[in-house]
Every structure is written in C-alpha cells, then in structure tokens.
ModelCIF file with pLDDT and N, C-alpha, C, O atoms, coordinates in Angstrom:
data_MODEL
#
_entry.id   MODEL 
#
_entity.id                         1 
_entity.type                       polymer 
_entity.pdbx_number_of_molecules   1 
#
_entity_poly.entity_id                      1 
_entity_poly.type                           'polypeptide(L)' 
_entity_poly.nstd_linkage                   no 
_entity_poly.nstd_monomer                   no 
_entity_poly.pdbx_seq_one_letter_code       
;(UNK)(UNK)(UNK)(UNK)(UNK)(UNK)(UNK)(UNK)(UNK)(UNK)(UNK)(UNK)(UNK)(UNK)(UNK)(UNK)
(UNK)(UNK)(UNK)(UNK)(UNK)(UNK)(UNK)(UNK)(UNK)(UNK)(UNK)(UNK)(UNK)(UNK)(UNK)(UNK)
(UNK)(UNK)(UNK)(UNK)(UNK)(UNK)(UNK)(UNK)(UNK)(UNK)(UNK)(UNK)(UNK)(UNK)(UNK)(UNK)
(UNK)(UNK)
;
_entity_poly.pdbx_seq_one_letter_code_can   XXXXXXXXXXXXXXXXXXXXXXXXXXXXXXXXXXXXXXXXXXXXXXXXXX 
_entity_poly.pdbx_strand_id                 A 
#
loop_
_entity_poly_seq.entity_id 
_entity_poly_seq.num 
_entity_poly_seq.mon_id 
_entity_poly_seq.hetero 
1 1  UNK n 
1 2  UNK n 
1 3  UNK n 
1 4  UNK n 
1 5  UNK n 
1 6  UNK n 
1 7  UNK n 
1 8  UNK n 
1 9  UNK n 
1 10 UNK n 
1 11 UNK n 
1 12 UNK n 
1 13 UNK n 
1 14 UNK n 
1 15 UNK n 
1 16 UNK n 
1 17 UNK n 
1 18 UNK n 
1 19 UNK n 
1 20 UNK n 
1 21 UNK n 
1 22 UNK n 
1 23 UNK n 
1 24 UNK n 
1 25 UNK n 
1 26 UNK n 
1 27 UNK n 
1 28 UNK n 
1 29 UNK n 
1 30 UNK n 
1 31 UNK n 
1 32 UNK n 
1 33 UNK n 
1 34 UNK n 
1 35 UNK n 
1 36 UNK n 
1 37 UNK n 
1 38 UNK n 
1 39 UNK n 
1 40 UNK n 
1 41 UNK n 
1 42 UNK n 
1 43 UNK n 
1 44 UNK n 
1 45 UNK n 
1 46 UNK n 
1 47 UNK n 
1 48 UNK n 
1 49 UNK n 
1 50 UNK n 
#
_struct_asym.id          A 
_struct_asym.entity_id   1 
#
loop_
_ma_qa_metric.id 
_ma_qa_metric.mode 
_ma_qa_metric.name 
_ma_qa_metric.software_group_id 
_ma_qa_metric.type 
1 global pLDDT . pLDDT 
2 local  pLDDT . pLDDT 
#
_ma_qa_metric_global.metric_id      1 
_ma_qa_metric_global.metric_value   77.82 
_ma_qa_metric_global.model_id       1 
_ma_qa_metric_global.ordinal_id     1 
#
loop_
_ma_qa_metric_local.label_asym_id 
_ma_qa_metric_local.label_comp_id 
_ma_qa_metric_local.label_seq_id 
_ma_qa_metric_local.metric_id 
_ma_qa_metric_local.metric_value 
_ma_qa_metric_local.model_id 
_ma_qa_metric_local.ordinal_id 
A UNK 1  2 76.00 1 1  
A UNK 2  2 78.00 1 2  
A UNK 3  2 78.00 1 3  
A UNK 4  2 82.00 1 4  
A UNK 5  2 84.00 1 5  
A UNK 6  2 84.00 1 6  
A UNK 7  2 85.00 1 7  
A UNK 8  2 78.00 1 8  
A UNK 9  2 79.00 1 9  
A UNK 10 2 84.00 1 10 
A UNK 11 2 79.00 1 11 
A UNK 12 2 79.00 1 12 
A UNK 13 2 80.00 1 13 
A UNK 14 2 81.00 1 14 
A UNK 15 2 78.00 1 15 
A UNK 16 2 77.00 1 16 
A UNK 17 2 71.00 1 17 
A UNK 18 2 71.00 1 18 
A UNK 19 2 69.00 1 19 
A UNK 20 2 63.00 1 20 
A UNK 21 2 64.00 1 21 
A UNK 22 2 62.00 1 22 
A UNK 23 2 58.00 1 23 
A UNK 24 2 61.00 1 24 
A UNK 25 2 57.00 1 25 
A UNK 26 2 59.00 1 26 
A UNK 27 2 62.00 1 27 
A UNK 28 2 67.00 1 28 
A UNK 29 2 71.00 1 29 
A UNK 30 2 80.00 1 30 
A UNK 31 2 82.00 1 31 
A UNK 32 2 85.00 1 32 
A UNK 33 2 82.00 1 33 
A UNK 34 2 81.00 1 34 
A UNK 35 2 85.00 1 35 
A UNK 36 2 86.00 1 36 
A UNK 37 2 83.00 1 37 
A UNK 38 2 87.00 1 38 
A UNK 39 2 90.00 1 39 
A UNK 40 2 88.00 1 40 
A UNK 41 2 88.00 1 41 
A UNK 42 2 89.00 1 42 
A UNK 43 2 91.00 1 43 
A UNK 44 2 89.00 1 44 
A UNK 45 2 87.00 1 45 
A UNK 46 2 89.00 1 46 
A UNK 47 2 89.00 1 47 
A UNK 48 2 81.00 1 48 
A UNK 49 2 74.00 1 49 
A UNK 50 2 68.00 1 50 
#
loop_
_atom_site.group_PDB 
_atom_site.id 
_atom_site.type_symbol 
_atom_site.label_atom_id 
_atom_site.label_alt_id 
_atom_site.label_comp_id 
_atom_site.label_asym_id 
_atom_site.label_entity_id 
_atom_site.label_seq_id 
_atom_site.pdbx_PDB_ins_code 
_atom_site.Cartn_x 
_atom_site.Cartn_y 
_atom_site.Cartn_z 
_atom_site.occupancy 
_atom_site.B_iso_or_equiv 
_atom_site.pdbx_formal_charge 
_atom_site.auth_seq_id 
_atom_site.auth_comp_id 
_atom_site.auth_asym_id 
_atom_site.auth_atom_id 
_atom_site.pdbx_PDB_model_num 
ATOM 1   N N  . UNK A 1 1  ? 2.720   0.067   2.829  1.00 76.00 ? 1  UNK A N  1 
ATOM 2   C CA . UNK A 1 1  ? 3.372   -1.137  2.373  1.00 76.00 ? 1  UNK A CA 1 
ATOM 3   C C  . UNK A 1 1  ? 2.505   -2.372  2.623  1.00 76.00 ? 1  UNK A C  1 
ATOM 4   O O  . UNK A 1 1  ? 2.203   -2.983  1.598  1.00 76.00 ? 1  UNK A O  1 
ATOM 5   N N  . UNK A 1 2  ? 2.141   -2.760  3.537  1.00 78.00 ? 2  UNK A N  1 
ATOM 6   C CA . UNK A 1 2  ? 1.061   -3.584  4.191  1.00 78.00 ? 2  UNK A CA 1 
ATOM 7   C C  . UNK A 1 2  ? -0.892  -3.657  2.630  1.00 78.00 ? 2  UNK A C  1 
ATOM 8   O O  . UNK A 1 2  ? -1.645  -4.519  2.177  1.00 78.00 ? 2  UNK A O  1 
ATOM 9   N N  . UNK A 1 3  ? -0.668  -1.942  2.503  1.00 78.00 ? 3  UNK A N  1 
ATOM 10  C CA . UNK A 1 3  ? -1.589  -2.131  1.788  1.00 78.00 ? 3  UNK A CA 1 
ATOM 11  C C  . UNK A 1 3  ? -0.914  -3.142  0.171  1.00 78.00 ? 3  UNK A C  1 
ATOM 12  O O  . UNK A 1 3  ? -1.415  -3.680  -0.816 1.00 78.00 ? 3  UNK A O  1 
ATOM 13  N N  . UNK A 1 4  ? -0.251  -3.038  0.446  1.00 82.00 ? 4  UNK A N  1 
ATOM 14  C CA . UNK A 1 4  ? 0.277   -3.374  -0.987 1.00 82.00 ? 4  UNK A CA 1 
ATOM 15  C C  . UNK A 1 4  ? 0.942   -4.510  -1.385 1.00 82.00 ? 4  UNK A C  1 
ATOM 16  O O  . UNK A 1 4  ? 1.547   -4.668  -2.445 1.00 82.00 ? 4  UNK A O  1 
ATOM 17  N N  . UNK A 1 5  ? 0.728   -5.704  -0.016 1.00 84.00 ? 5  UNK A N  1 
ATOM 18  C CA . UNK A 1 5  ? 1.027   -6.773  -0.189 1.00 84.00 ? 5  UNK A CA 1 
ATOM 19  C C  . UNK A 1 5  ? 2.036   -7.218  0.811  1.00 84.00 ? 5  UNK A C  1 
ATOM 20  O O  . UNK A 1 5  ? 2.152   -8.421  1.043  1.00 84.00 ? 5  UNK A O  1 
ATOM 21  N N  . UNK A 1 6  ? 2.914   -6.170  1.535  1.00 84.00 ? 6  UNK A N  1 
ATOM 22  C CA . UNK A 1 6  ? 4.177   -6.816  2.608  1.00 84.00 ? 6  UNK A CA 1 
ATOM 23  C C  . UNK A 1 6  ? 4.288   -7.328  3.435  1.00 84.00 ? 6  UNK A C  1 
ATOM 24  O O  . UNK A 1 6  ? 4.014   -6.481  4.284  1.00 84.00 ? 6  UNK A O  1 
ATOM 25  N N  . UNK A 1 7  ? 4.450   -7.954  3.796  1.00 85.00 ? 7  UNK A N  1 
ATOM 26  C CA . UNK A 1 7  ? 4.670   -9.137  5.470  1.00 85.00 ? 7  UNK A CA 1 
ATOM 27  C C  . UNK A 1 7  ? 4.533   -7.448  5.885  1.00 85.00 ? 7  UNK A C  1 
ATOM 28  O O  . UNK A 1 7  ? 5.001   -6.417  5.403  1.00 85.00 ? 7  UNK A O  1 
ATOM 29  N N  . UNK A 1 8  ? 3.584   -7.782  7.107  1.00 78.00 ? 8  UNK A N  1 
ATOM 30  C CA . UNK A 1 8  ? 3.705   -7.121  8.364  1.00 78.00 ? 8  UNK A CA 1 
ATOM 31  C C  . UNK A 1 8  ? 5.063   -6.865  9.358  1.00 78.00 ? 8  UNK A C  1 
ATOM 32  O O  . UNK A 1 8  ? 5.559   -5.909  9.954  1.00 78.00 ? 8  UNK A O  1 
ATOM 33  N N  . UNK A 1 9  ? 5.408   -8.554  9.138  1.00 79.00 ? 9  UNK A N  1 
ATOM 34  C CA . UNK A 1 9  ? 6.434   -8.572  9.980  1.00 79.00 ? 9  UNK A CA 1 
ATOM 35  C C  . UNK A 1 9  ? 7.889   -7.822  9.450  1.00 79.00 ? 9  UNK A C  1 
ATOM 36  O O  . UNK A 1 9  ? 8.646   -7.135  10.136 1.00 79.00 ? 9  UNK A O  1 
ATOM 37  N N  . UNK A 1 10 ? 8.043   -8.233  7.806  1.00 84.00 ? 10 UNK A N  1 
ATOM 38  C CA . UNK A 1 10 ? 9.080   -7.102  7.488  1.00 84.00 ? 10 UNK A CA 1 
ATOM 39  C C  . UNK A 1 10 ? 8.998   -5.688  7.607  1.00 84.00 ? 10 UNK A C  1 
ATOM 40  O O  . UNK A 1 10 ? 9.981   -5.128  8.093  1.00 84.00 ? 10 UNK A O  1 
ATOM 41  N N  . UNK A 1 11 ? 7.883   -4.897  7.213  1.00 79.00 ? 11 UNK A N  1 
ATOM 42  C CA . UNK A 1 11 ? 7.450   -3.656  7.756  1.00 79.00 ? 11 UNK A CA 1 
ATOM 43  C C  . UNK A 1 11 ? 8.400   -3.435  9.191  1.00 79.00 ? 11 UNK A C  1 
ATOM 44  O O  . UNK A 1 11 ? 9.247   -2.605  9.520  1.00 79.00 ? 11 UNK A O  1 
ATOM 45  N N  . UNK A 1 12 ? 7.769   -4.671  9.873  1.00 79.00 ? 12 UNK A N  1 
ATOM 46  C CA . UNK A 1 12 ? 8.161   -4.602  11.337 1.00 79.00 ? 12 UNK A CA 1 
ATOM 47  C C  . UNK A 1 12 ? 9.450   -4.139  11.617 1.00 79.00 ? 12 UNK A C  1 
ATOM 48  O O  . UNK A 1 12 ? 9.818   -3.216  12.345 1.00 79.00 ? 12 UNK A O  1 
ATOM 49  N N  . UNK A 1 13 ? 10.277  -5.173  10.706 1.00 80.00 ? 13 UNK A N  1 
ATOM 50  C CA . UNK A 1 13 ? 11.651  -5.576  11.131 1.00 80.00 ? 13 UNK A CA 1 
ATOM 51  C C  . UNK A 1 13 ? 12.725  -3.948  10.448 1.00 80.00 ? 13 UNK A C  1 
ATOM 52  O O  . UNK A 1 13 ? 13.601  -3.306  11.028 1.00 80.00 ? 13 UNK A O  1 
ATOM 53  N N  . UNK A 1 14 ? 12.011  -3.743  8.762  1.00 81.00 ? 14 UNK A N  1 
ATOM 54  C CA . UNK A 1 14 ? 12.584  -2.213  8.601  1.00 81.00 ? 14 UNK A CA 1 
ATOM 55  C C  . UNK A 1 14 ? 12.386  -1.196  8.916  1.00 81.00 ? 14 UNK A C  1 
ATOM 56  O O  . UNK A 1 14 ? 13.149  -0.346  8.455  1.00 81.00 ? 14 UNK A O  1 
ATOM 57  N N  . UNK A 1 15 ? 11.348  -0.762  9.795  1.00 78.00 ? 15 UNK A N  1 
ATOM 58  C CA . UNK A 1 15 ? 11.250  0.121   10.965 1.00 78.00 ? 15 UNK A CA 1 
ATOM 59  C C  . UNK A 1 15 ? 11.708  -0.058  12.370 1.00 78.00 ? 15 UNK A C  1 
ATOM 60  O O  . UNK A 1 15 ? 11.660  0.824   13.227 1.00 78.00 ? 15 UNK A O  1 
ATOM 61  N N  . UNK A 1 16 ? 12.014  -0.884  12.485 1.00 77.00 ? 16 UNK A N  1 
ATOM 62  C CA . UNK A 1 16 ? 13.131  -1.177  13.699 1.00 77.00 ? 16 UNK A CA 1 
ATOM 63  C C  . UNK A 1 16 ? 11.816  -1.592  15.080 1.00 77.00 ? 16 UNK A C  1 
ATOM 64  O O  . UNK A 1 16 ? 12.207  -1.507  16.244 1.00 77.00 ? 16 UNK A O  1 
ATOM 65  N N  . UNK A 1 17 ? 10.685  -1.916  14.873 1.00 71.00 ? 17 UNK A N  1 
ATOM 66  C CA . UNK A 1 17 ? 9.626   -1.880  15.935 1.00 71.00 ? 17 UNK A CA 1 
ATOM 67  C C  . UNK A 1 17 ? 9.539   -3.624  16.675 1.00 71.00 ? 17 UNK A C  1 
ATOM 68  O O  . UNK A 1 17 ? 8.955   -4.675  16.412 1.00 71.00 ? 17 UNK A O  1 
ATOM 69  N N  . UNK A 1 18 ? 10.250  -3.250  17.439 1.00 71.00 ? 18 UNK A N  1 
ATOM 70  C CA . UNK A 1 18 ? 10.404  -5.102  17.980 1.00 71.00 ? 18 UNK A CA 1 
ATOM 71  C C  . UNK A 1 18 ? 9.236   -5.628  18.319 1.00 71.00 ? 18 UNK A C  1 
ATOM 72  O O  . UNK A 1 18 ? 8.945   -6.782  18.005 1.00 71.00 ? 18 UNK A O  1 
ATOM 73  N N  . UNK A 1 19 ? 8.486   -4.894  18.955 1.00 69.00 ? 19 UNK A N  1 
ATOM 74  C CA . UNK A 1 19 ? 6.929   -6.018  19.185 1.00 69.00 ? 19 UNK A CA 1 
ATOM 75  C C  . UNK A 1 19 ? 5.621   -5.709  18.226 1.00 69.00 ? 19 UNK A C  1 
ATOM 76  O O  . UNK A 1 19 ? 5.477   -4.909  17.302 1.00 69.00 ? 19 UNK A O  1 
ATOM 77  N N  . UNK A 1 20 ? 4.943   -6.439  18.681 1.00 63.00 ? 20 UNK A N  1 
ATOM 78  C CA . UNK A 1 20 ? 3.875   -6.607  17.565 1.00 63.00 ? 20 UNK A CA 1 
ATOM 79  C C  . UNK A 1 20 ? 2.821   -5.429  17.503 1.00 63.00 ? 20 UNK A C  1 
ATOM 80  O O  . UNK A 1 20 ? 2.307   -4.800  16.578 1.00 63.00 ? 20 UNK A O  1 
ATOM 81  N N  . UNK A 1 21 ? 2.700   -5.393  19.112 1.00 64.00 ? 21 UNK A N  1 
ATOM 82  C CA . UNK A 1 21 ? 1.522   -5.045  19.527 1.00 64.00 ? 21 UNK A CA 1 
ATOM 83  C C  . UNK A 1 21 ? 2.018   -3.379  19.842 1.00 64.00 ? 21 UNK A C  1 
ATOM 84  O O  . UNK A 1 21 ? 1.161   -2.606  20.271 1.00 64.00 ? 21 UNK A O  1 
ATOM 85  N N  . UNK A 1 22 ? 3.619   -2.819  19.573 1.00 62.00 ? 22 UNK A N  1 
ATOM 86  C CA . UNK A 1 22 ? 3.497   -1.567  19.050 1.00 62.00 ? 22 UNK A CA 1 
ATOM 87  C C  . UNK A 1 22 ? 3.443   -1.261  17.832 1.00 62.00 ? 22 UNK A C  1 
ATOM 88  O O  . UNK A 1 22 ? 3.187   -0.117  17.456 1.00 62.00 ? 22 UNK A O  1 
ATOM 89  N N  . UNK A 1 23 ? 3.737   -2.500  16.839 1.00 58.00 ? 23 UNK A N  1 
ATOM 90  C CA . UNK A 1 23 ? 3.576   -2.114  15.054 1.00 58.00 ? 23 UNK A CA 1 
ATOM 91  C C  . UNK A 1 23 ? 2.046   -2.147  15.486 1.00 58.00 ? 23 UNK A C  1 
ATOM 92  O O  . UNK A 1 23 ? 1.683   -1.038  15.093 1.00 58.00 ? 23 UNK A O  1 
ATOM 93  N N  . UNK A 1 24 ? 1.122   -2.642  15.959 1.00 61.00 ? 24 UNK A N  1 
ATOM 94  C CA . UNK A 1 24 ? -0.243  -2.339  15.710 1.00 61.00 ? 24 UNK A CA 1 
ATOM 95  C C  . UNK A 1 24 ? -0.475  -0.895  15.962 1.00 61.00 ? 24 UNK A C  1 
ATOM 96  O O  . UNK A 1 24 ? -1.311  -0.402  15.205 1.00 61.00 ? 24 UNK A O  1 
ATOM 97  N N  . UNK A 1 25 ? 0.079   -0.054  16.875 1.00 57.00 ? 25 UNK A N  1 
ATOM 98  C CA . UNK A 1 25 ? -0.498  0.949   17.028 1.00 57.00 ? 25 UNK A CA 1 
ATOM 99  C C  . UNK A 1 25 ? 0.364   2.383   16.236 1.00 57.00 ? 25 UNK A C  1 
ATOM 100 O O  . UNK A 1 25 ? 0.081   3.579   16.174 1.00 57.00 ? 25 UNK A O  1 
ATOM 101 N N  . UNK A 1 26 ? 1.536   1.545   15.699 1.00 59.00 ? 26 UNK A N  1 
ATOM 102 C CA . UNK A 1 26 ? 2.147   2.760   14.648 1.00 59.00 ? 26 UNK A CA 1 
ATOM 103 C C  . UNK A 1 26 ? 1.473   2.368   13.052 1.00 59.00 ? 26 UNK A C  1 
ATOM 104 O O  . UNK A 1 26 ? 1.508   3.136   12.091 1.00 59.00 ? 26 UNK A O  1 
ATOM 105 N N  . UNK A 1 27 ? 1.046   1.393   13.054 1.00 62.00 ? 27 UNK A N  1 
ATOM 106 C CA . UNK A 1 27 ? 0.647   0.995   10.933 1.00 62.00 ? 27 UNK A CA 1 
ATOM 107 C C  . UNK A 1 27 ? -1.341  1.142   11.471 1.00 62.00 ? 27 UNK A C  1 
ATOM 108 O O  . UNK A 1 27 ? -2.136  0.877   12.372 1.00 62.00 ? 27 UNK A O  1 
ATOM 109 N N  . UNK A 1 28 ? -1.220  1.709   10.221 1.00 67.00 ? 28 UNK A N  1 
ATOM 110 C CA . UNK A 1 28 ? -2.950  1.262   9.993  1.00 67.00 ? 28 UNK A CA 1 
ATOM 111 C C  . UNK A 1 28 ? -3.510  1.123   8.766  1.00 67.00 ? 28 UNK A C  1 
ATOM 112 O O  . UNK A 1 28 ? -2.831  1.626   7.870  1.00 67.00 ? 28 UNK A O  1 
ATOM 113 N N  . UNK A 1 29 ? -4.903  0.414   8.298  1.00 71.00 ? 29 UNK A N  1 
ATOM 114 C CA . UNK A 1 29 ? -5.033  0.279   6.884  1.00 71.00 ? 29 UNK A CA 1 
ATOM 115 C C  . UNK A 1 29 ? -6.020  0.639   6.883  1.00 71.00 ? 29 UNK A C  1 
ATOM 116 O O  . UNK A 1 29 ? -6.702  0.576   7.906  1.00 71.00 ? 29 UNK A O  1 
ATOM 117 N N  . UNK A 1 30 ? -6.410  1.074   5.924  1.00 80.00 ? 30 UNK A N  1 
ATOM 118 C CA . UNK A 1 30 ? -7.698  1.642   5.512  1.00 80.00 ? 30 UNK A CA 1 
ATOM 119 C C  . UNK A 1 30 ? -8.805  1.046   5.486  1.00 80.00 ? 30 UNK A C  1 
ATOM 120 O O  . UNK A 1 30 ? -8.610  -0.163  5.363  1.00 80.00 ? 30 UNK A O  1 
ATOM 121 N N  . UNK A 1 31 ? -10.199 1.383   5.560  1.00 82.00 ? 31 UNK A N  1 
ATOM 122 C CA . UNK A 1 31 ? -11.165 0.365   6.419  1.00 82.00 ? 31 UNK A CA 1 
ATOM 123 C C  . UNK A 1 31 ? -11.838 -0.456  5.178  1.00 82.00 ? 31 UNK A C  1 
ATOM 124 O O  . UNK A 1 31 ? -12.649 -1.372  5.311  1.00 82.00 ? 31 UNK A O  1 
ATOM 125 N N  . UNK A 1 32 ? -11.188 0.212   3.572  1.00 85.00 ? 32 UNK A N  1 
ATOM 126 C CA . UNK A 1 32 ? -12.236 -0.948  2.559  1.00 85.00 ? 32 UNK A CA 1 
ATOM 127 C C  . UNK A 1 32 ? -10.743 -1.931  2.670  1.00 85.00 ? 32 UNK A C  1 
ATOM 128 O O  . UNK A 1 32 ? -10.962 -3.130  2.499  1.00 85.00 ? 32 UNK A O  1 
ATOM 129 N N  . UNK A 1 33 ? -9.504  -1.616  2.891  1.00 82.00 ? 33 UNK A N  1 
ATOM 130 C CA . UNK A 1 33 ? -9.224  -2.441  2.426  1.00 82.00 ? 33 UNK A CA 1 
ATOM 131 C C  . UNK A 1 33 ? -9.194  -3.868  3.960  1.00 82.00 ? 33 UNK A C  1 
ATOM 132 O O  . UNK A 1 33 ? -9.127  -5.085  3.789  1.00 82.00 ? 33 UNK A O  1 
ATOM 133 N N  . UNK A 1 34 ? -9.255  -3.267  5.049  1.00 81.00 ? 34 UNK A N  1 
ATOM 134 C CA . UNK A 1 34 ? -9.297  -4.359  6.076  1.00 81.00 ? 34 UNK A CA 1 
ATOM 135 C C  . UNK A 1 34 ? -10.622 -4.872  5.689  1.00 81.00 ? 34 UNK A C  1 
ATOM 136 O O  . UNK A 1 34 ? -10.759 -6.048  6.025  1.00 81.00 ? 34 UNK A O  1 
ATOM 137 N N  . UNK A 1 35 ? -11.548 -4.409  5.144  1.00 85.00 ? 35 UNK A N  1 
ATOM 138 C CA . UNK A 1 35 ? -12.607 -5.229  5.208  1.00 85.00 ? 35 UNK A CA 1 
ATOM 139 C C  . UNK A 1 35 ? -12.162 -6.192  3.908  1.00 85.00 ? 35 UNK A C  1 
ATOM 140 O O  . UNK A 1 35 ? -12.342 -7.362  4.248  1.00 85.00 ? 35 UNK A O  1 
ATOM 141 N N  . UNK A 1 36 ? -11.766 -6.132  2.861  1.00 86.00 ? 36 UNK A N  1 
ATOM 142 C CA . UNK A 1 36 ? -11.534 -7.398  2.069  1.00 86.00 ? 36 UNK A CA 1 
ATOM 143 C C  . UNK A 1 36 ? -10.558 -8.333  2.432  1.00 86.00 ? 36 UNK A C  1 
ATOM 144 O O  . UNK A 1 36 ? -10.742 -9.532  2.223  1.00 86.00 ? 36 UNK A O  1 
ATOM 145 N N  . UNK A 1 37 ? -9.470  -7.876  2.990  1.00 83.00 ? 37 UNK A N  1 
ATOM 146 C CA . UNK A 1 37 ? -8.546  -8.891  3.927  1.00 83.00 ? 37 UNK A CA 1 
ATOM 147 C C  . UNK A 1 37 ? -9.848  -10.069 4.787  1.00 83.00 ? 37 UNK A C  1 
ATOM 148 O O  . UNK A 1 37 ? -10.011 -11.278 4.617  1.00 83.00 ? 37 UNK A O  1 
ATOM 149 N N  . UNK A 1 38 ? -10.368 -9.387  5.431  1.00 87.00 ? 38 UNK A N  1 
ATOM 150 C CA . UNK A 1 38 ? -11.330 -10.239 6.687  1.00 87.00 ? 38 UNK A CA 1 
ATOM 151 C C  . UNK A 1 38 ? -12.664 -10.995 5.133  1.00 87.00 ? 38 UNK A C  1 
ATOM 152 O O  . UNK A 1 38 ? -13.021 -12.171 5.065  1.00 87.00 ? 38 UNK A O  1 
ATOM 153 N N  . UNK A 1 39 ? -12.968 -10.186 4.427  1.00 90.00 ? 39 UNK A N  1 
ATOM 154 C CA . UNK A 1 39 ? -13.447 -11.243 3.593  1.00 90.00 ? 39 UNK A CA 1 
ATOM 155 C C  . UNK A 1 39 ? -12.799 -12.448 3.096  1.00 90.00 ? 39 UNK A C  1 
ATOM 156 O O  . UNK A 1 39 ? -13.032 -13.608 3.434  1.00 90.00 ? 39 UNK A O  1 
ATOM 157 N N  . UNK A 1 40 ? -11.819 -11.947 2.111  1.00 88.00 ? 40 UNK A N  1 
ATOM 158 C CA . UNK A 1 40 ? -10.380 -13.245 1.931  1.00 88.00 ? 40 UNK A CA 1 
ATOM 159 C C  . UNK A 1 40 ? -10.721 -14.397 2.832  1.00 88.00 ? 40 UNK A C  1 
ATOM 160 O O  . UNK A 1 40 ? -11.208 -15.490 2.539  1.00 88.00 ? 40 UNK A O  1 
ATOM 161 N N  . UNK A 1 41 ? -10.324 -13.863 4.100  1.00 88.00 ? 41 UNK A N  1 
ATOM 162 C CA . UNK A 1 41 ? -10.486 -14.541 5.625  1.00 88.00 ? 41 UNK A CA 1 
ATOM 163 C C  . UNK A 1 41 ? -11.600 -15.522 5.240  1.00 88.00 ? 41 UNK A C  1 
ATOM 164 O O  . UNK A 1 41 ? -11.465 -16.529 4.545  1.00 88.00 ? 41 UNK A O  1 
ATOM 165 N N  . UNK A 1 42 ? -12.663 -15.084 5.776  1.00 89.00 ? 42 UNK A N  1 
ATOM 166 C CA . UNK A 1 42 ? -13.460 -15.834 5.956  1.00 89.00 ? 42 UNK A CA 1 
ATOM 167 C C  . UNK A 1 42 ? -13.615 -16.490 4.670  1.00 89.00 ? 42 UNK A C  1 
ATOM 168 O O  . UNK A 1 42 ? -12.896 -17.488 4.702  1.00 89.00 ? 42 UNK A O  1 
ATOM 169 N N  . UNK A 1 43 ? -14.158 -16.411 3.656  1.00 91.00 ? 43 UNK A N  1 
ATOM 170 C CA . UNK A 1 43 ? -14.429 -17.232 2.695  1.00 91.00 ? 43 UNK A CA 1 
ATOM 171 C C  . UNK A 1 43 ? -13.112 -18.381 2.519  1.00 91.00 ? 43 UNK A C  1 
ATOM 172 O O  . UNK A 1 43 ? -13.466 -19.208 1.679  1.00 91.00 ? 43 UNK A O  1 
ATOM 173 N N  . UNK A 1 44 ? -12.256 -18.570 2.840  1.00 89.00 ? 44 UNK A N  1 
ATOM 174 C CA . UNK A 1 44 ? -11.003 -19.624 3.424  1.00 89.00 ? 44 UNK A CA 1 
ATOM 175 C C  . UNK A 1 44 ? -11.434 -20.204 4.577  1.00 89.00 ? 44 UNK A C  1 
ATOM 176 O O  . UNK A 1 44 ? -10.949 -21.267 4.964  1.00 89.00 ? 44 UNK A O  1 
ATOM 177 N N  . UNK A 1 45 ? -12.348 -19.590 5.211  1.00 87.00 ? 45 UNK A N  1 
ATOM 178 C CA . UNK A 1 45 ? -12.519 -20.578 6.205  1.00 87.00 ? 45 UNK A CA 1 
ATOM 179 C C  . UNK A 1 45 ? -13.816 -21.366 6.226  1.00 87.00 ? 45 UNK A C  1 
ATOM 180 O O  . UNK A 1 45 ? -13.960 -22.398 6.882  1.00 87.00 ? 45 UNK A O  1 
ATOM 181 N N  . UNK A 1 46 ? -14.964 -20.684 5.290  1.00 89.00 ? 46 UNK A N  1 
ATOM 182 C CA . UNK A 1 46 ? -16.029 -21.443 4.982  1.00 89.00 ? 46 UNK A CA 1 
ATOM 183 C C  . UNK A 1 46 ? -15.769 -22.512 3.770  1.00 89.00 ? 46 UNK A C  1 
ATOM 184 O O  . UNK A 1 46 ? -16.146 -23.683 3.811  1.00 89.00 ? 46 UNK A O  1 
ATOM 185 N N  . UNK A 1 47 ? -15.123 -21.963 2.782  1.00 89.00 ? 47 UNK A N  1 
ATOM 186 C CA . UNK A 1 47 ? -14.387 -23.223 1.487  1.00 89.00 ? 47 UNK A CA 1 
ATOM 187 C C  . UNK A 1 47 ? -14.086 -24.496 2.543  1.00 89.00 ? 47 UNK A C  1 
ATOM 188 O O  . UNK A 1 47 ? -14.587 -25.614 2.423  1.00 89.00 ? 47 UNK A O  1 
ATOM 189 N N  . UNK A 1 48 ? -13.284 -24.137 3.458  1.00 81.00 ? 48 UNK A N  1 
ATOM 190 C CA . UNK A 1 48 ? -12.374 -25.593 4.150  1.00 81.00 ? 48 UNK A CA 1 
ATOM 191 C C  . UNK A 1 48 ? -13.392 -26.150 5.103  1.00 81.00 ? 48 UNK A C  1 
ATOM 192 O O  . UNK A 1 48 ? -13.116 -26.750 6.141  1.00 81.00 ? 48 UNK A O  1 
ATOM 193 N N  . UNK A 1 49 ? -14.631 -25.885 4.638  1.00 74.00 ? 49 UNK A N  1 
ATOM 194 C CA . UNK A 1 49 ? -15.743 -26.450 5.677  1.00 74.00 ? 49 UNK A CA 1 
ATOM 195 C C  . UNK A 1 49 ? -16.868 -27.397 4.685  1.00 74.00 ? 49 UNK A C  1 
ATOM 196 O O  . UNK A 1 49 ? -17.525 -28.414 4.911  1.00 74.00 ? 49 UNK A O  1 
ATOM 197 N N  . UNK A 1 50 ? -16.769 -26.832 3.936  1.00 68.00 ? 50 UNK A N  1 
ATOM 198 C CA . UNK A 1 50 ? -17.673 -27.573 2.480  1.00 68.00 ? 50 UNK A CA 1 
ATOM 199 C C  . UNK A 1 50 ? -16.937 -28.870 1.563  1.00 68.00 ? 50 UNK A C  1 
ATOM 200 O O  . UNK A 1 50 ? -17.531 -29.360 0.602  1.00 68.00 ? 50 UNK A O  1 
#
C-alpha cells in the first residue's frame, strides 16, 4: 500500500500498529522504489536552495 501511494500512517492506523517504530519493522519497500522516494527527497531540497 505504501508502494502505491498511502499515508504510512493510515497503513498504520488499519493494521491496528500504534507506534511507529513497530510499523517500521512490520512494512518494507522495495529498494528501487525507496531509492526514488529519497530522490523526490532530495531534489526538493536542492530546488528550495536555488
């Protein structure tokens, strides 16, 4: 779900997982797509520097 666009945090909330830092260790994403998330990322943070 996460890959596919969902708040994390709803994920969160319809699996019933109250903290964060155990949804980190029950969800995971696949490593091309964390790497374009962290691209996204950064290029938002170099734009707001130029």
């Amino acid at each position: 779900m996460i890959e596919d666009g969902a708040d994390p945090q709803f994920v969160q909330r319809q699996v019933g997982i109250k903290d964060a830092s155990t949804r980190a260790a029950c969800t995971s994403v696949n490593g091309d797509f964390m790497n374009t998330m962290m691209r996204k990322a950064l290029d938002r943070v170099f734009a707001k520097e130029q």
